[in-house]
C-alpha positions as CSV (number, residue, x, y, z in Angstrom):
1,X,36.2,50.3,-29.8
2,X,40.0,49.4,-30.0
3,X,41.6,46.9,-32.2
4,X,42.7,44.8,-28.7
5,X,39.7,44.5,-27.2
6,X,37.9,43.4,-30.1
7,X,40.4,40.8,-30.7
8,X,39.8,40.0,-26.7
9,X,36.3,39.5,-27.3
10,X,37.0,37.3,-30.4
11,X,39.1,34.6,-28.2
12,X,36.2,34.0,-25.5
13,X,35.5,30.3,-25.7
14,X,33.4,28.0,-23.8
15,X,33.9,24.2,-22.6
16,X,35.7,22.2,-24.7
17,X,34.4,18.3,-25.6
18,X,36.6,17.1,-23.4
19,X,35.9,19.2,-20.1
20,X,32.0,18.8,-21.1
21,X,32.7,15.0,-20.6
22,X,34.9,15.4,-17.5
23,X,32.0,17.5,-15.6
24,X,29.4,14.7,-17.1
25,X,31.6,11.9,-16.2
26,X,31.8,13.7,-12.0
27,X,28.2,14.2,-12.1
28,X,27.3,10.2,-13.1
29,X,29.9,9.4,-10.4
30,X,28.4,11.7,-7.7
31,X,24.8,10.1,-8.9
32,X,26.2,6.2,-8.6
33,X,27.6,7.4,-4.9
34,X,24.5,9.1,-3.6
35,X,21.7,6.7,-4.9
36,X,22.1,3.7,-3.3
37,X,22.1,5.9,-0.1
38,X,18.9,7.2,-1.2
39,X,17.7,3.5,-1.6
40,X,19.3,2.3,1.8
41,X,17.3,5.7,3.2
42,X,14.4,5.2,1.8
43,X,14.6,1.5,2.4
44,X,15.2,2.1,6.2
45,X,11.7,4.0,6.3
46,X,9.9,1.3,4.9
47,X,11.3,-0.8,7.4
48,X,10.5,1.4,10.3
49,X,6.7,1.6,8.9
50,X,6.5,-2.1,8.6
51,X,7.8,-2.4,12.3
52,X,5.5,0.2,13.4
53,X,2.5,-1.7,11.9
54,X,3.5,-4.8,14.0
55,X,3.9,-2.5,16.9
56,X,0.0,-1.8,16.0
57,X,-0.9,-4.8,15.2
58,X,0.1,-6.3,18.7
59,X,-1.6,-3.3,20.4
60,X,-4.6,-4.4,18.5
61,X,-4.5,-8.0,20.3
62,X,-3.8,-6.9,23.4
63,X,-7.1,-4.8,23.6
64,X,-9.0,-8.0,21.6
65,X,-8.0,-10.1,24.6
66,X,-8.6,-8.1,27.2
67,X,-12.2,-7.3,25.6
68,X,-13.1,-10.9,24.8
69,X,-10.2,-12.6,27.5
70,X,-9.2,-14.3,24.4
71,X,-6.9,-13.5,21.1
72,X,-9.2,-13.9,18.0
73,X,-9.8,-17.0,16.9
74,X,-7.4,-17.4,13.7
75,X,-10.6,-18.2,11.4
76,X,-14.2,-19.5,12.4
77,X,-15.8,-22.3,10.1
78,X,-17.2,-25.6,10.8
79,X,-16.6,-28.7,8.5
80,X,-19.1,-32.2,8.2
81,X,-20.0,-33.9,5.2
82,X,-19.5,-31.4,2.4
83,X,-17.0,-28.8,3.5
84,X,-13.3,-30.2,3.0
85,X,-11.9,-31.6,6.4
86,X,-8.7,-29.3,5.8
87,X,-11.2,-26.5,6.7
88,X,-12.3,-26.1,10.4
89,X,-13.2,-28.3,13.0
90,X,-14.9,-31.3,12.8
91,X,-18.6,-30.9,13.6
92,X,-22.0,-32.5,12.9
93,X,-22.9,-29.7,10.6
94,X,-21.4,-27.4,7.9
95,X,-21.0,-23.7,8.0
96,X,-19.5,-21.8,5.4
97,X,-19.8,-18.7,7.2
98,X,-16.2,-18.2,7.1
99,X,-14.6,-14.9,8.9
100,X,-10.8,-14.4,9.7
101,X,-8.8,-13.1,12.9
102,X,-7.9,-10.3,10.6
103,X,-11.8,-9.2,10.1
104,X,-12.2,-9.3,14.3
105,X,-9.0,-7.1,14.9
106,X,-10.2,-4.0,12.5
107,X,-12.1,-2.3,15.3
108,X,-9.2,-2.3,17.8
109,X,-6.8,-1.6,14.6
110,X,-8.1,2.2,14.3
111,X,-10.3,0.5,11.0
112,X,-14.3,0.0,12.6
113,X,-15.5,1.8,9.1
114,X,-14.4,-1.4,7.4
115,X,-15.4,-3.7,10.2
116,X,-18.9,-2.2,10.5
117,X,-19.6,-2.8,6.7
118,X,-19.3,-6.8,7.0
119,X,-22.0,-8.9,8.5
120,X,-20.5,-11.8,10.3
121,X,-23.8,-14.0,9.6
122,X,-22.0,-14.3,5.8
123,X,-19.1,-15.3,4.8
124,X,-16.4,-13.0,4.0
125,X,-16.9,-13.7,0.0
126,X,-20.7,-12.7,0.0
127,X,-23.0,-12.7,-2.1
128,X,-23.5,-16.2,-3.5
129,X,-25.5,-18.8,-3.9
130,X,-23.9,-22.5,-2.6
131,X,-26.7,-24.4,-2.6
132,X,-27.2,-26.8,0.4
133,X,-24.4,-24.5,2.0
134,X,-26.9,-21.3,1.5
135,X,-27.7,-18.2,-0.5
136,X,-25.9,-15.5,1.0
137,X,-27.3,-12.2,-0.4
138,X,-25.2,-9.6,1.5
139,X,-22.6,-8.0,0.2
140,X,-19.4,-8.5,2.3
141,X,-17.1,-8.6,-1.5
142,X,-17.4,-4.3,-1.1
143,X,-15.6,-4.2,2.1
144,X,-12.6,-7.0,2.2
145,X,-11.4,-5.3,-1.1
146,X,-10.4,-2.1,0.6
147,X,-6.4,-2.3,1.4
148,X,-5.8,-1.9,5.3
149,X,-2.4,0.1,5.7
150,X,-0.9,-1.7,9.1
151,X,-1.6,-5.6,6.9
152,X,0.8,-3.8,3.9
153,X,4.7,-3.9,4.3
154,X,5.9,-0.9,2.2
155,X,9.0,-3.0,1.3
156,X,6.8,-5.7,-0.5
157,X,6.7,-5.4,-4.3
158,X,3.5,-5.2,-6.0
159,X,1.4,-3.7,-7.8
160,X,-1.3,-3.2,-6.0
161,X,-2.5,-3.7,-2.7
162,X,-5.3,-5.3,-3.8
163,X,-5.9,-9.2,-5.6
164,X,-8.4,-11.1,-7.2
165,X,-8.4,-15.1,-5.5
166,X,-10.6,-18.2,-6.8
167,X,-11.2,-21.2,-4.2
168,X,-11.8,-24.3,-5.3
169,X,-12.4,-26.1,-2.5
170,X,-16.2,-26.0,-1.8
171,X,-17.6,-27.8,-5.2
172,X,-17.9,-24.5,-7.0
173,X,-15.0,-22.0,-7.7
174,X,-15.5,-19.0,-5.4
175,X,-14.4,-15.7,-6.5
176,X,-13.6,-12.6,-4.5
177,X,-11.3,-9.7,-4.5
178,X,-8.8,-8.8,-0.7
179,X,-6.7,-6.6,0.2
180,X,-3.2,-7.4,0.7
181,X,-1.6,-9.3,4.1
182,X,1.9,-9.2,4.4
183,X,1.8,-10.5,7.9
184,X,1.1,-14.2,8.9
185,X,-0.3,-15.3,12.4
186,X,1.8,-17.7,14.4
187,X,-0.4,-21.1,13.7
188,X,2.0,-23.3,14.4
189,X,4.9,-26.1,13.1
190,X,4.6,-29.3,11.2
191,X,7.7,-31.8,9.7
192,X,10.8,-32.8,10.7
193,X,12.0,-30.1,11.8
194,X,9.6,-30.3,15.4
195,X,11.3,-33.1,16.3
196,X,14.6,-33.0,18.4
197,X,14.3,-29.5,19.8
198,X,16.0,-29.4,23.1
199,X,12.6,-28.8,25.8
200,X,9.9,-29.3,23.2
201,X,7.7,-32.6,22.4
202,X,8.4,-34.5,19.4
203,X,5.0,-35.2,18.3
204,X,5.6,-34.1,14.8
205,X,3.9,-30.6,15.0
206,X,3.6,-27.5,17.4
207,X,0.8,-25.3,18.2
208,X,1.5,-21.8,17.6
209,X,-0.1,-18.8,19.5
210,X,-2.5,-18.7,16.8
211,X,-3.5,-22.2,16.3
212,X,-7.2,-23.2,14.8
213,X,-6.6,-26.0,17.4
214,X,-7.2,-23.9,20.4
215,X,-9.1,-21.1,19.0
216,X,-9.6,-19.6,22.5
217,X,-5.8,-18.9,23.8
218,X,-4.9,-16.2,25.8
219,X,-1.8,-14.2,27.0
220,X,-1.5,-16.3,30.2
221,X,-1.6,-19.5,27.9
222,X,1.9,-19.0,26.5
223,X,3.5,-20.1,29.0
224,X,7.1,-20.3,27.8
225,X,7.0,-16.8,28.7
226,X,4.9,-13.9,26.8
227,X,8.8,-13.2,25.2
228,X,9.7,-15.8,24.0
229,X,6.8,-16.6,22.0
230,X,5.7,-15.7,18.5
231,X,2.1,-13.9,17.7
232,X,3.0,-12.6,13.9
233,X,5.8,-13.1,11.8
234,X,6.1,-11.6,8.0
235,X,5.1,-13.7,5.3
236,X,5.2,-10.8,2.7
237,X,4.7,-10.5,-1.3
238,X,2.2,-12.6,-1.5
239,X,0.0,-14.4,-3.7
240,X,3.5,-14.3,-5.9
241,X,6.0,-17.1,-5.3
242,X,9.3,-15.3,-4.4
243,X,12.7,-17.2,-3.5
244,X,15.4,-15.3,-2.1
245,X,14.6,-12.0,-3.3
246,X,13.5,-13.4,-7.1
247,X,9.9,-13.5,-8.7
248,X,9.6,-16.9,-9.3
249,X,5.9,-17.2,-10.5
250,X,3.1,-14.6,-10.2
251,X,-0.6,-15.9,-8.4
252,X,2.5,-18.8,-7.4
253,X,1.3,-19.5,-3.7
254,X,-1.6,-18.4,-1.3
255,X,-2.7,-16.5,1.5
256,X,-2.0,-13.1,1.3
257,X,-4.8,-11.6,1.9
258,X,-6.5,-10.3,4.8
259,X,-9.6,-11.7,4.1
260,X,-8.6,-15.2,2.9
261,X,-8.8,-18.3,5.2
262,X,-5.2,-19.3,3.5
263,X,-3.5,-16.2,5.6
264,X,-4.7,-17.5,8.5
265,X,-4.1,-21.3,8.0
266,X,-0.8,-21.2,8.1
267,X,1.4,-23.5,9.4
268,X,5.4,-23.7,8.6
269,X,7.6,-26.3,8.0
270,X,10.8,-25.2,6.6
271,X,12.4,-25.2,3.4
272,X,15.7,-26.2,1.5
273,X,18.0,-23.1,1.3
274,X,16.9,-22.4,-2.4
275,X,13.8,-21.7,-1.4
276,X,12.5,-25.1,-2.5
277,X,11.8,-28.3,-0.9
278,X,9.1,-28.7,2.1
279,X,11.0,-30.0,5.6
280,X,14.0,-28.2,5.0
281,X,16.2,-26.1,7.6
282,X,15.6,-22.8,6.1
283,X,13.0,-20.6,8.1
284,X,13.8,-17.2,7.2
285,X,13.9,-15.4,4.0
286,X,13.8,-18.5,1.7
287,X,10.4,-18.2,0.3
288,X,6.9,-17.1,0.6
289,X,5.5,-20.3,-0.3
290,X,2.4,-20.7,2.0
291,X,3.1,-22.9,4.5
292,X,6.5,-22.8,4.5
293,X,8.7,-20.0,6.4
294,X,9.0,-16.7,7.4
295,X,9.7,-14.1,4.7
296,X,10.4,-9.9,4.2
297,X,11.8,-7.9,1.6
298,X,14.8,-6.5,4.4
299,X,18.0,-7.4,4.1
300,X,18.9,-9.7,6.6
301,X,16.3,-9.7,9.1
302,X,12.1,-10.5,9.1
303,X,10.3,-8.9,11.6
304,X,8.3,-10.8,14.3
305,X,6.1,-9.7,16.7
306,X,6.0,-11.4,21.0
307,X,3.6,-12.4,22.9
308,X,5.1,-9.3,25.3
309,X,4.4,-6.6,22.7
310,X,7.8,-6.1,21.5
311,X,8.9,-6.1,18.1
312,X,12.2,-8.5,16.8
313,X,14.5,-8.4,13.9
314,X,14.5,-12.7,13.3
315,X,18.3,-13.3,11.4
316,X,17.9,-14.9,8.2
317,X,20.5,-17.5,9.6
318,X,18.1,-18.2,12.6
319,X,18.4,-21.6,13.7
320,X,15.4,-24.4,13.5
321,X,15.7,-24.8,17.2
322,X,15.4,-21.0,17.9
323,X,12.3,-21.1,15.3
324,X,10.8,-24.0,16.9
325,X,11.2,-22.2,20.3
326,X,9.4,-19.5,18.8
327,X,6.5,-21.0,17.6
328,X,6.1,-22.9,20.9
329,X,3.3,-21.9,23.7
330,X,3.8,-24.6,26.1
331,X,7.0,-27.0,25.4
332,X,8.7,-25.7,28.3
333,X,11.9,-24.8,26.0
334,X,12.5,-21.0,27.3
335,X,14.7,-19.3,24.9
336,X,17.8,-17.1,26.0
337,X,18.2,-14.0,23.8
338,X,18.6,-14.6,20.0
């Protein structure tokens, strides 16, 4: 071997400190520029699932209501002298046997497994004993626990699809375990903010699609026009408090379940633009306080679902009046497109 080519060999190097740190330094850029398309991708999925659910989830109505020439009534229960009057309507006896619009749409929602595992003649949270309200031996607690993918908005954070809720409202605490419901039926409007709406009543509240009040109502009953009336609107994240976008308290609010009489009595009446407050001006994207407003984890926008079928993006700077049109069946204030 000659002298020069050994000395050759001798002078090979590889990368200095400095280049090592200038190709680690382009890859760390590369990664900052890529990832938050990777989120925005991903993101944009989970948006297009949680729209298709909606898409399903109307389908499912339509095909209730044409079966029974009615939408399902938004929860079943009877209140008299020991159930408490914010449950049901007033009747000359009690019934506990509490079911929930959700339970009724699992059959036309491509989920008659789960539907055919719960026996309507007991409540939802079965078995227990209540006493004078019965001893309900069945048990229903096996089936409302299983998740049902078209309630569950990818884009929610959680930790599971699944929570544990305690009511308090029958004399003795009453435990059972739902899955999730990122979706809230269109009950109706309370407060301030009914009042003054251009075409609507000011009676101080507004009956949704999905009232308890009229637990019969059908597609030719919204007569604003199928379009310009709500059915659904996301309520999402739920039972944890959020306010725009941060984890406020966890088990904070109600209602997120599909199998919780909270989900489906629901009734909105705006919020201050912190997310706080009751009667405020804020509809959209505020907070997922139960009974409050409307509420998703997309930037921007909360889905809603018509009366027509169709599927909306609702603005987070969406107007009480537009809202209010919404929400209304019958005030004869027709909306223009929003």
């Amino acid at each position: 071997m000659s002298a020069a080519f050994s000395n050759r060999r001798k002078t090979t190097r590889g990368f200095t400190l400095i280049e090592l740190l200038v190709v680690i330094a382009i890859i760390a850029v590369l990664i900052a520029l890529l990832l938050p398309a990777v989120q925005q991708a991903r993101e944009a999925a989970r948006r297009s699932q949680c729209k298709n659910n909606f898409k399903q989830l109307g389908l499912g109505m339509f095909n209730y209501e044409e079966t029974y020439q009615a939408f399902p009534a938004t929860y079943t229960c009877v209140n008299n002298s020991i159930l408490p009057g914010w449950l049901g309507v007033r009747g000359t006896y009690d019934d506990i046997n509490i079911h929930t619009y959700a339970e009724r749409l699992l059959p036309f929602v491509d989920q008659a497994p789960i539907y055919n595992r719960i026996n309507f003649s007991q409540p939802y949270f079965a078995p227990i004993n209540l006493g004078p309200l019965g001893n309900f031996t069945y048990d229903n607690k096996a089936a409302v626990r299983t998740p049902v993918p078209i309630y569950i908005c990818p884009s929610a954070p959680r930790s599971s699809n699944t929570y544990s809720f305690t009511e308090n409202g029958f004399g003795v605490p009453i435990t059972w375990e739902t899955g999730v419901n990122d979706y809230s039926p269109s009950c109706g409007m309370w407060g301030a903010q009914c009042n003054g709406v251009s075409g609507e009543s000011n009676a101080g509240y507004i009956d949704g699609a999905m009232s308890n009040n009229n637990p019969k109502t059908r597609i030719a009953d919204l007569t604003d026009g199928s379009s310009n009336v709500m059915l659904f609107y996301e309520l999402a994240g739920r039972n944890n408090l959020f306010r725009k976008g941060r984890l406020v308290t966890a088990n904070g609010t109600i209602g997120g379940g599909w199998a919780d009489v909270w989900n489906a009595e629901n009734w909105m009446c705006g919020s201050n633009y912190d997310g706080t407050g009751t009667e405020g001006r804020c509809f959209v994207n505020c907070t997922n306080e139960s009974g409050v407003g409307i509420y998703s984890f997309h930037t921007g926008i909360a889905h809603i679902l018509l009366g027509d079928g169709s599927v909306r993006a609702l603005g987070e700077n969406a107007s009480n009046e537009v809202v209010v049109k919404l929400m209304s069946i019958n005030g004869g204030g027709v909306l223009g497109e929003f």
